[in-house]
Backbone bond lengths (Angstrom), bond angles and torsions (degrees), N, CA, C in turn:
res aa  C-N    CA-C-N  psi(-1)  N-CA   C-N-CA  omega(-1)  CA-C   N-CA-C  phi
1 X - - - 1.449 - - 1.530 108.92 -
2 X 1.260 118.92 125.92 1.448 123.34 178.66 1.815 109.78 -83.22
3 X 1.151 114.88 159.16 1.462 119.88 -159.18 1.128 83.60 -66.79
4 X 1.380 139.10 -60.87 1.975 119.58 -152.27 1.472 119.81 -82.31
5 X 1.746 105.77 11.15 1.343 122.00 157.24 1.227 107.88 -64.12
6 X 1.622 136.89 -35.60 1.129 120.01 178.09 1.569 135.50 -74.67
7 X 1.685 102.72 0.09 0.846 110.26 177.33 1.675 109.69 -124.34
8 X 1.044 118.42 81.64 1.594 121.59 -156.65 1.578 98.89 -171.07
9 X 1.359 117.95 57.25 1.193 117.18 163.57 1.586 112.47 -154.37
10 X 1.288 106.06 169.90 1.913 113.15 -173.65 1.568 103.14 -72.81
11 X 1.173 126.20 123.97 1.417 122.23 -176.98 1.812 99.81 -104.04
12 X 1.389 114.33 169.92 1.389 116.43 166.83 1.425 106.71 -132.55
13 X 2.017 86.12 118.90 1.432 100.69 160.76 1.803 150.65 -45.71
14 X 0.947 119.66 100.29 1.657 100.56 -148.75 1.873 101.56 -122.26
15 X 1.387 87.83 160.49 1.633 100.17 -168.02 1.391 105.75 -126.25
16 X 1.823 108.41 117.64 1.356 100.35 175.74 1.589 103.51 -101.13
17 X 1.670 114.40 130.70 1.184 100.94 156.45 1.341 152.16 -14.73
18 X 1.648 110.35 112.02 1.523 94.52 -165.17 1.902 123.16 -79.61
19 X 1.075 96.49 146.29 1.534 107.23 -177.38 1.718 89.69 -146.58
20 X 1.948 97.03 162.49 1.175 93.87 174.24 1.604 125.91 -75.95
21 X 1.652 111.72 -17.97 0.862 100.02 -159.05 2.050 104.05 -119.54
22 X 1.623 87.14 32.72 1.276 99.31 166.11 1.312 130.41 -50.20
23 X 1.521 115.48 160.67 1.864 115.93 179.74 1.717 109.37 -65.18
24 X 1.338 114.00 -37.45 1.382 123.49 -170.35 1.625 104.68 -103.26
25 X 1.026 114.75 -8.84 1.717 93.91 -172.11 1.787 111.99 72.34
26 X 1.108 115.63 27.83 1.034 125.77 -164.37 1.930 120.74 48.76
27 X 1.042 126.26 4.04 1.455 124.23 149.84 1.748 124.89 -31.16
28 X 1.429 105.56 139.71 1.483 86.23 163.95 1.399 123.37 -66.23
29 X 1.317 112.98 163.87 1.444 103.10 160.20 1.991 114.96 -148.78
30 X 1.313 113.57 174.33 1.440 102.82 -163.70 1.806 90.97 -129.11
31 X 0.841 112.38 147.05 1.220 136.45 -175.82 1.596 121.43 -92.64
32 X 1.139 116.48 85.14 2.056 120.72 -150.83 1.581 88.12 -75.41
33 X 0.991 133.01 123.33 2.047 113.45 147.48 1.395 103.20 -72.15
34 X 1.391 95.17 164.21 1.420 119.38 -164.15 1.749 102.86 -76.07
35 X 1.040 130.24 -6.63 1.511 122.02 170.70 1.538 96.34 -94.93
36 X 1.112 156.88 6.61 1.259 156.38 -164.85 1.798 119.81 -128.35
37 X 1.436 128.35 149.66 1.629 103.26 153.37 1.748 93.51 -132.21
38 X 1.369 82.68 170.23 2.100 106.68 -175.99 1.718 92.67 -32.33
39 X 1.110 100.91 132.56 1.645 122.25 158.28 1.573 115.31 -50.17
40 X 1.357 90.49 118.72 1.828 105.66 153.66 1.471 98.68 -12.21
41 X 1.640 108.19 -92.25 1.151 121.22 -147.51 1.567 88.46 -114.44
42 X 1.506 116.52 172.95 1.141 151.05 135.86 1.496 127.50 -89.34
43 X 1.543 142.08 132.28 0.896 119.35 -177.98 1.672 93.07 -134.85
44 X 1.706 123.34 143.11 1.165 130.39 170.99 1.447 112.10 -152.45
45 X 1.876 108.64 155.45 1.250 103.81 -155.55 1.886 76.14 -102.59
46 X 1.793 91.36 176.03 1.676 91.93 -174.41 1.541 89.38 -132.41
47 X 1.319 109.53 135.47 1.918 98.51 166.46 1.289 104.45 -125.61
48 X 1.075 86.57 156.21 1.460 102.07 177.39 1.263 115.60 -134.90
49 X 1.575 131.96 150.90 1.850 124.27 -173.81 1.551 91.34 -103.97
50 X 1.487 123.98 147.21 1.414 134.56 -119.76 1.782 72.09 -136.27
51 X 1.452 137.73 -3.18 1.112 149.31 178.54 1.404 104.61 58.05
52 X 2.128 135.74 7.16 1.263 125.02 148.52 1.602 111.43 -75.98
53 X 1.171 94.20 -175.76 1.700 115.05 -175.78 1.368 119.30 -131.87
54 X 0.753 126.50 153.21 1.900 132.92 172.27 1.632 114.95 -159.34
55 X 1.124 107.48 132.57 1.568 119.02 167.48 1.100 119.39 -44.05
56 X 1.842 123.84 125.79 1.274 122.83 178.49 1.590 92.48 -85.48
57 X 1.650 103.62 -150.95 1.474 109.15 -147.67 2.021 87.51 -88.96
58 X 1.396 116.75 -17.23 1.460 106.99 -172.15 2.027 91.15 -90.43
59 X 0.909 133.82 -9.73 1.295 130.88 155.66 2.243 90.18 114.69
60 X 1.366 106.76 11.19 1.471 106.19 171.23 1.613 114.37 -88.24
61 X 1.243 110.76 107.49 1.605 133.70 153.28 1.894 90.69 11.59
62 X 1.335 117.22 141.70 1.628 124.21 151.10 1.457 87.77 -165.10
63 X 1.797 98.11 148.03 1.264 119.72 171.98 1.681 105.02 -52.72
64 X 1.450 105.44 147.45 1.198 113.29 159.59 1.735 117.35 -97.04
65 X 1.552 125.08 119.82 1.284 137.01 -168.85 1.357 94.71 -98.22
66 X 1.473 100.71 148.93 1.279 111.77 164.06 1.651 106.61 -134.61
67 X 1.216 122.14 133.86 1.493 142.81 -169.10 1.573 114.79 -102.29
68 X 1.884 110.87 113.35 1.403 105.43 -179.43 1.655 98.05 -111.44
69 X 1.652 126.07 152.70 1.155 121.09 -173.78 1.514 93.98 -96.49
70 X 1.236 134.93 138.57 1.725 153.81 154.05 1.272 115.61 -79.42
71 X 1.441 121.39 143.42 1.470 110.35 151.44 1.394 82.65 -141.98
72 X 1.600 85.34 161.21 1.384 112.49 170.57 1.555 128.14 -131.65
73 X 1.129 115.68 102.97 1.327 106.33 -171.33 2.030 127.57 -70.32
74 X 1.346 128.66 142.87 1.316 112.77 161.38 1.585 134.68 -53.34
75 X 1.284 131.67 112.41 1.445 132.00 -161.55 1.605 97.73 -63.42
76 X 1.258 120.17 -43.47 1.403 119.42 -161.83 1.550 106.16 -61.04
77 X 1.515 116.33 -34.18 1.888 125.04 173.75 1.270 111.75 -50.13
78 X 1.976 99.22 -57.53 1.296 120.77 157.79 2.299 121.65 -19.55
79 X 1.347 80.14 -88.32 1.637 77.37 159.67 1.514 144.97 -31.19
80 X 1.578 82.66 -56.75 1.409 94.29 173.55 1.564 140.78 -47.27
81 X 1.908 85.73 -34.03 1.653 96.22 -179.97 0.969 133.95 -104.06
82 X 1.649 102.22 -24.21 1.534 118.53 178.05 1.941 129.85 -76.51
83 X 0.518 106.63 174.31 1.506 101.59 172.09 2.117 102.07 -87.57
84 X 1.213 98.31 165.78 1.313 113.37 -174.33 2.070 115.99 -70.55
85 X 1.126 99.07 -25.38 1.632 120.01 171.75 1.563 99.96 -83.20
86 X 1.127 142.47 -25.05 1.439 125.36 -163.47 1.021 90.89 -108.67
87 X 1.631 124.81 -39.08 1.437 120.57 -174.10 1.755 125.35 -61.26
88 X 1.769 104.13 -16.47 1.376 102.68 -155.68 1.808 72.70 -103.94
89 X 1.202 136.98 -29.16 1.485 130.56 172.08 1.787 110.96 -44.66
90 X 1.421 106.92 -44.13 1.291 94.98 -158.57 1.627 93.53 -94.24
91 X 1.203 148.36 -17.14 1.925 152.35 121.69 1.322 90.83 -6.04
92 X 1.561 113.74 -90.55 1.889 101.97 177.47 1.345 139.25 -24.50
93 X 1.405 100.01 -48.72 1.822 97.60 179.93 1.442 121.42 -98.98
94 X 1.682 87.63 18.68 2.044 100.06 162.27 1.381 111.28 -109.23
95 X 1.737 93.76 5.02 2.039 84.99 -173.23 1.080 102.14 101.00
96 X 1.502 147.30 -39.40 1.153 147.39 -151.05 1.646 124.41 -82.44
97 X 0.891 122.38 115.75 1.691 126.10 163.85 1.655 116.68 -3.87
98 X 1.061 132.49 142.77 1.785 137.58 142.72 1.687 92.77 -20.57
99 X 1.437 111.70 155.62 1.226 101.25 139.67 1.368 152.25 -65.42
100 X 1.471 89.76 -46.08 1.604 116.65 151.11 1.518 119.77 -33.35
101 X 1.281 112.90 -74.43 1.646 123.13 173.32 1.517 108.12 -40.36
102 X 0.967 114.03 -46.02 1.730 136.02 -153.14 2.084 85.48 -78.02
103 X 0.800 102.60 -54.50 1.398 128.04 172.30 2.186 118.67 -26.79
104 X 1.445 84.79 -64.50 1.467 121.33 -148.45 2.136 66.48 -90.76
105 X 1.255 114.71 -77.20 1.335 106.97 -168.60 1.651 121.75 -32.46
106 X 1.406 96.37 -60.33 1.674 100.83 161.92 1.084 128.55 -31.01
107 X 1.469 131.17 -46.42 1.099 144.12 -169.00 2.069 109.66 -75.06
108 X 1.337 81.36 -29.20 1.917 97.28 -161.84 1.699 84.96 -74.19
109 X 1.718 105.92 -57.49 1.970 88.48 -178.57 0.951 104.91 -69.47
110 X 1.643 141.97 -51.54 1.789 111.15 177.07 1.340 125.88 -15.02
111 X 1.508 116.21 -57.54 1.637 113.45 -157.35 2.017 72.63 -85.42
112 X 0.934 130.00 -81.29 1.607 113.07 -149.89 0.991 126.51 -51.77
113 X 1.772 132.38 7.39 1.264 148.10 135.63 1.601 128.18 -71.80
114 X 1.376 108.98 -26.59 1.384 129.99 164.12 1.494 104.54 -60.57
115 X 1.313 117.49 -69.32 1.561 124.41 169.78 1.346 107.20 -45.07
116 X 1.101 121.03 -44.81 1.870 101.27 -155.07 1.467 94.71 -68.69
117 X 1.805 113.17 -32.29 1.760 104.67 -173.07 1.443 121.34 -68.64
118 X 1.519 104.68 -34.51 1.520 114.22 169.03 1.572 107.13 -38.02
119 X 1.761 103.91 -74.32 1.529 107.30 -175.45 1.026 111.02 -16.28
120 X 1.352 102.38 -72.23 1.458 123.98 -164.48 1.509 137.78 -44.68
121 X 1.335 104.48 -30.91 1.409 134.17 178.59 1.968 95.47 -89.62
């Protein structure tokens, strides 16, 4: 079995009830078994109502949908393979920070979340 065999299967999206003091924060999340890891990709369809209409088969009005396919790839694979210049290119054209920057920011709310608990205590 080659390594990206382990990641080459249909996963299920899952929803834990939200609470505040849930595992996910209410996010989805997917459930890996232990012979497997997180998928390459994700793939999902998107619809959207096209705001015409057409007669179903009893002759009553239904939106007409139109269906686009998505993928989404894992950033961390991402990382893994690319060089550090291509990786922070494709961060850019998601909106996303440098890594570095992204990095350095993290670090800045760590300590000013660190502080607020200190205060607090």
């Amino acid at each position: 079995m080659q390594p990206n065999d382990k990641r080459k299967w249909v996963p299920e999206i899952c929803y834990e009830e939200y609470e505040q003091d849930s595992l996910t924060g209410g996010l989805p999340f997917i459930a890996v078994p232990k012979d497997k890891e997180m998928p390459n990709l994700l793939f999902f369809f998107g619809s959207q109502e096209t705001g015409e209409f057409e007669p179903d088969q009893e002759g009553n009005e239904q939106p007409i949908v139109e269906m686009e396919l998505f993928q989404y790839a894992c950033m961390k694979y991402l990382q893994e393979g690319l060089d550090p210049e291509t990786f922070d290119k494709i961060r850019d054209c998601l909106g996303l920070l440098s890594l570095q920057e992204a990095r350095e920011r993290g670090k800045e709310k760590s300590k000013e979340m660190a502080n607020t608990i200190s205060t607090k205590k």
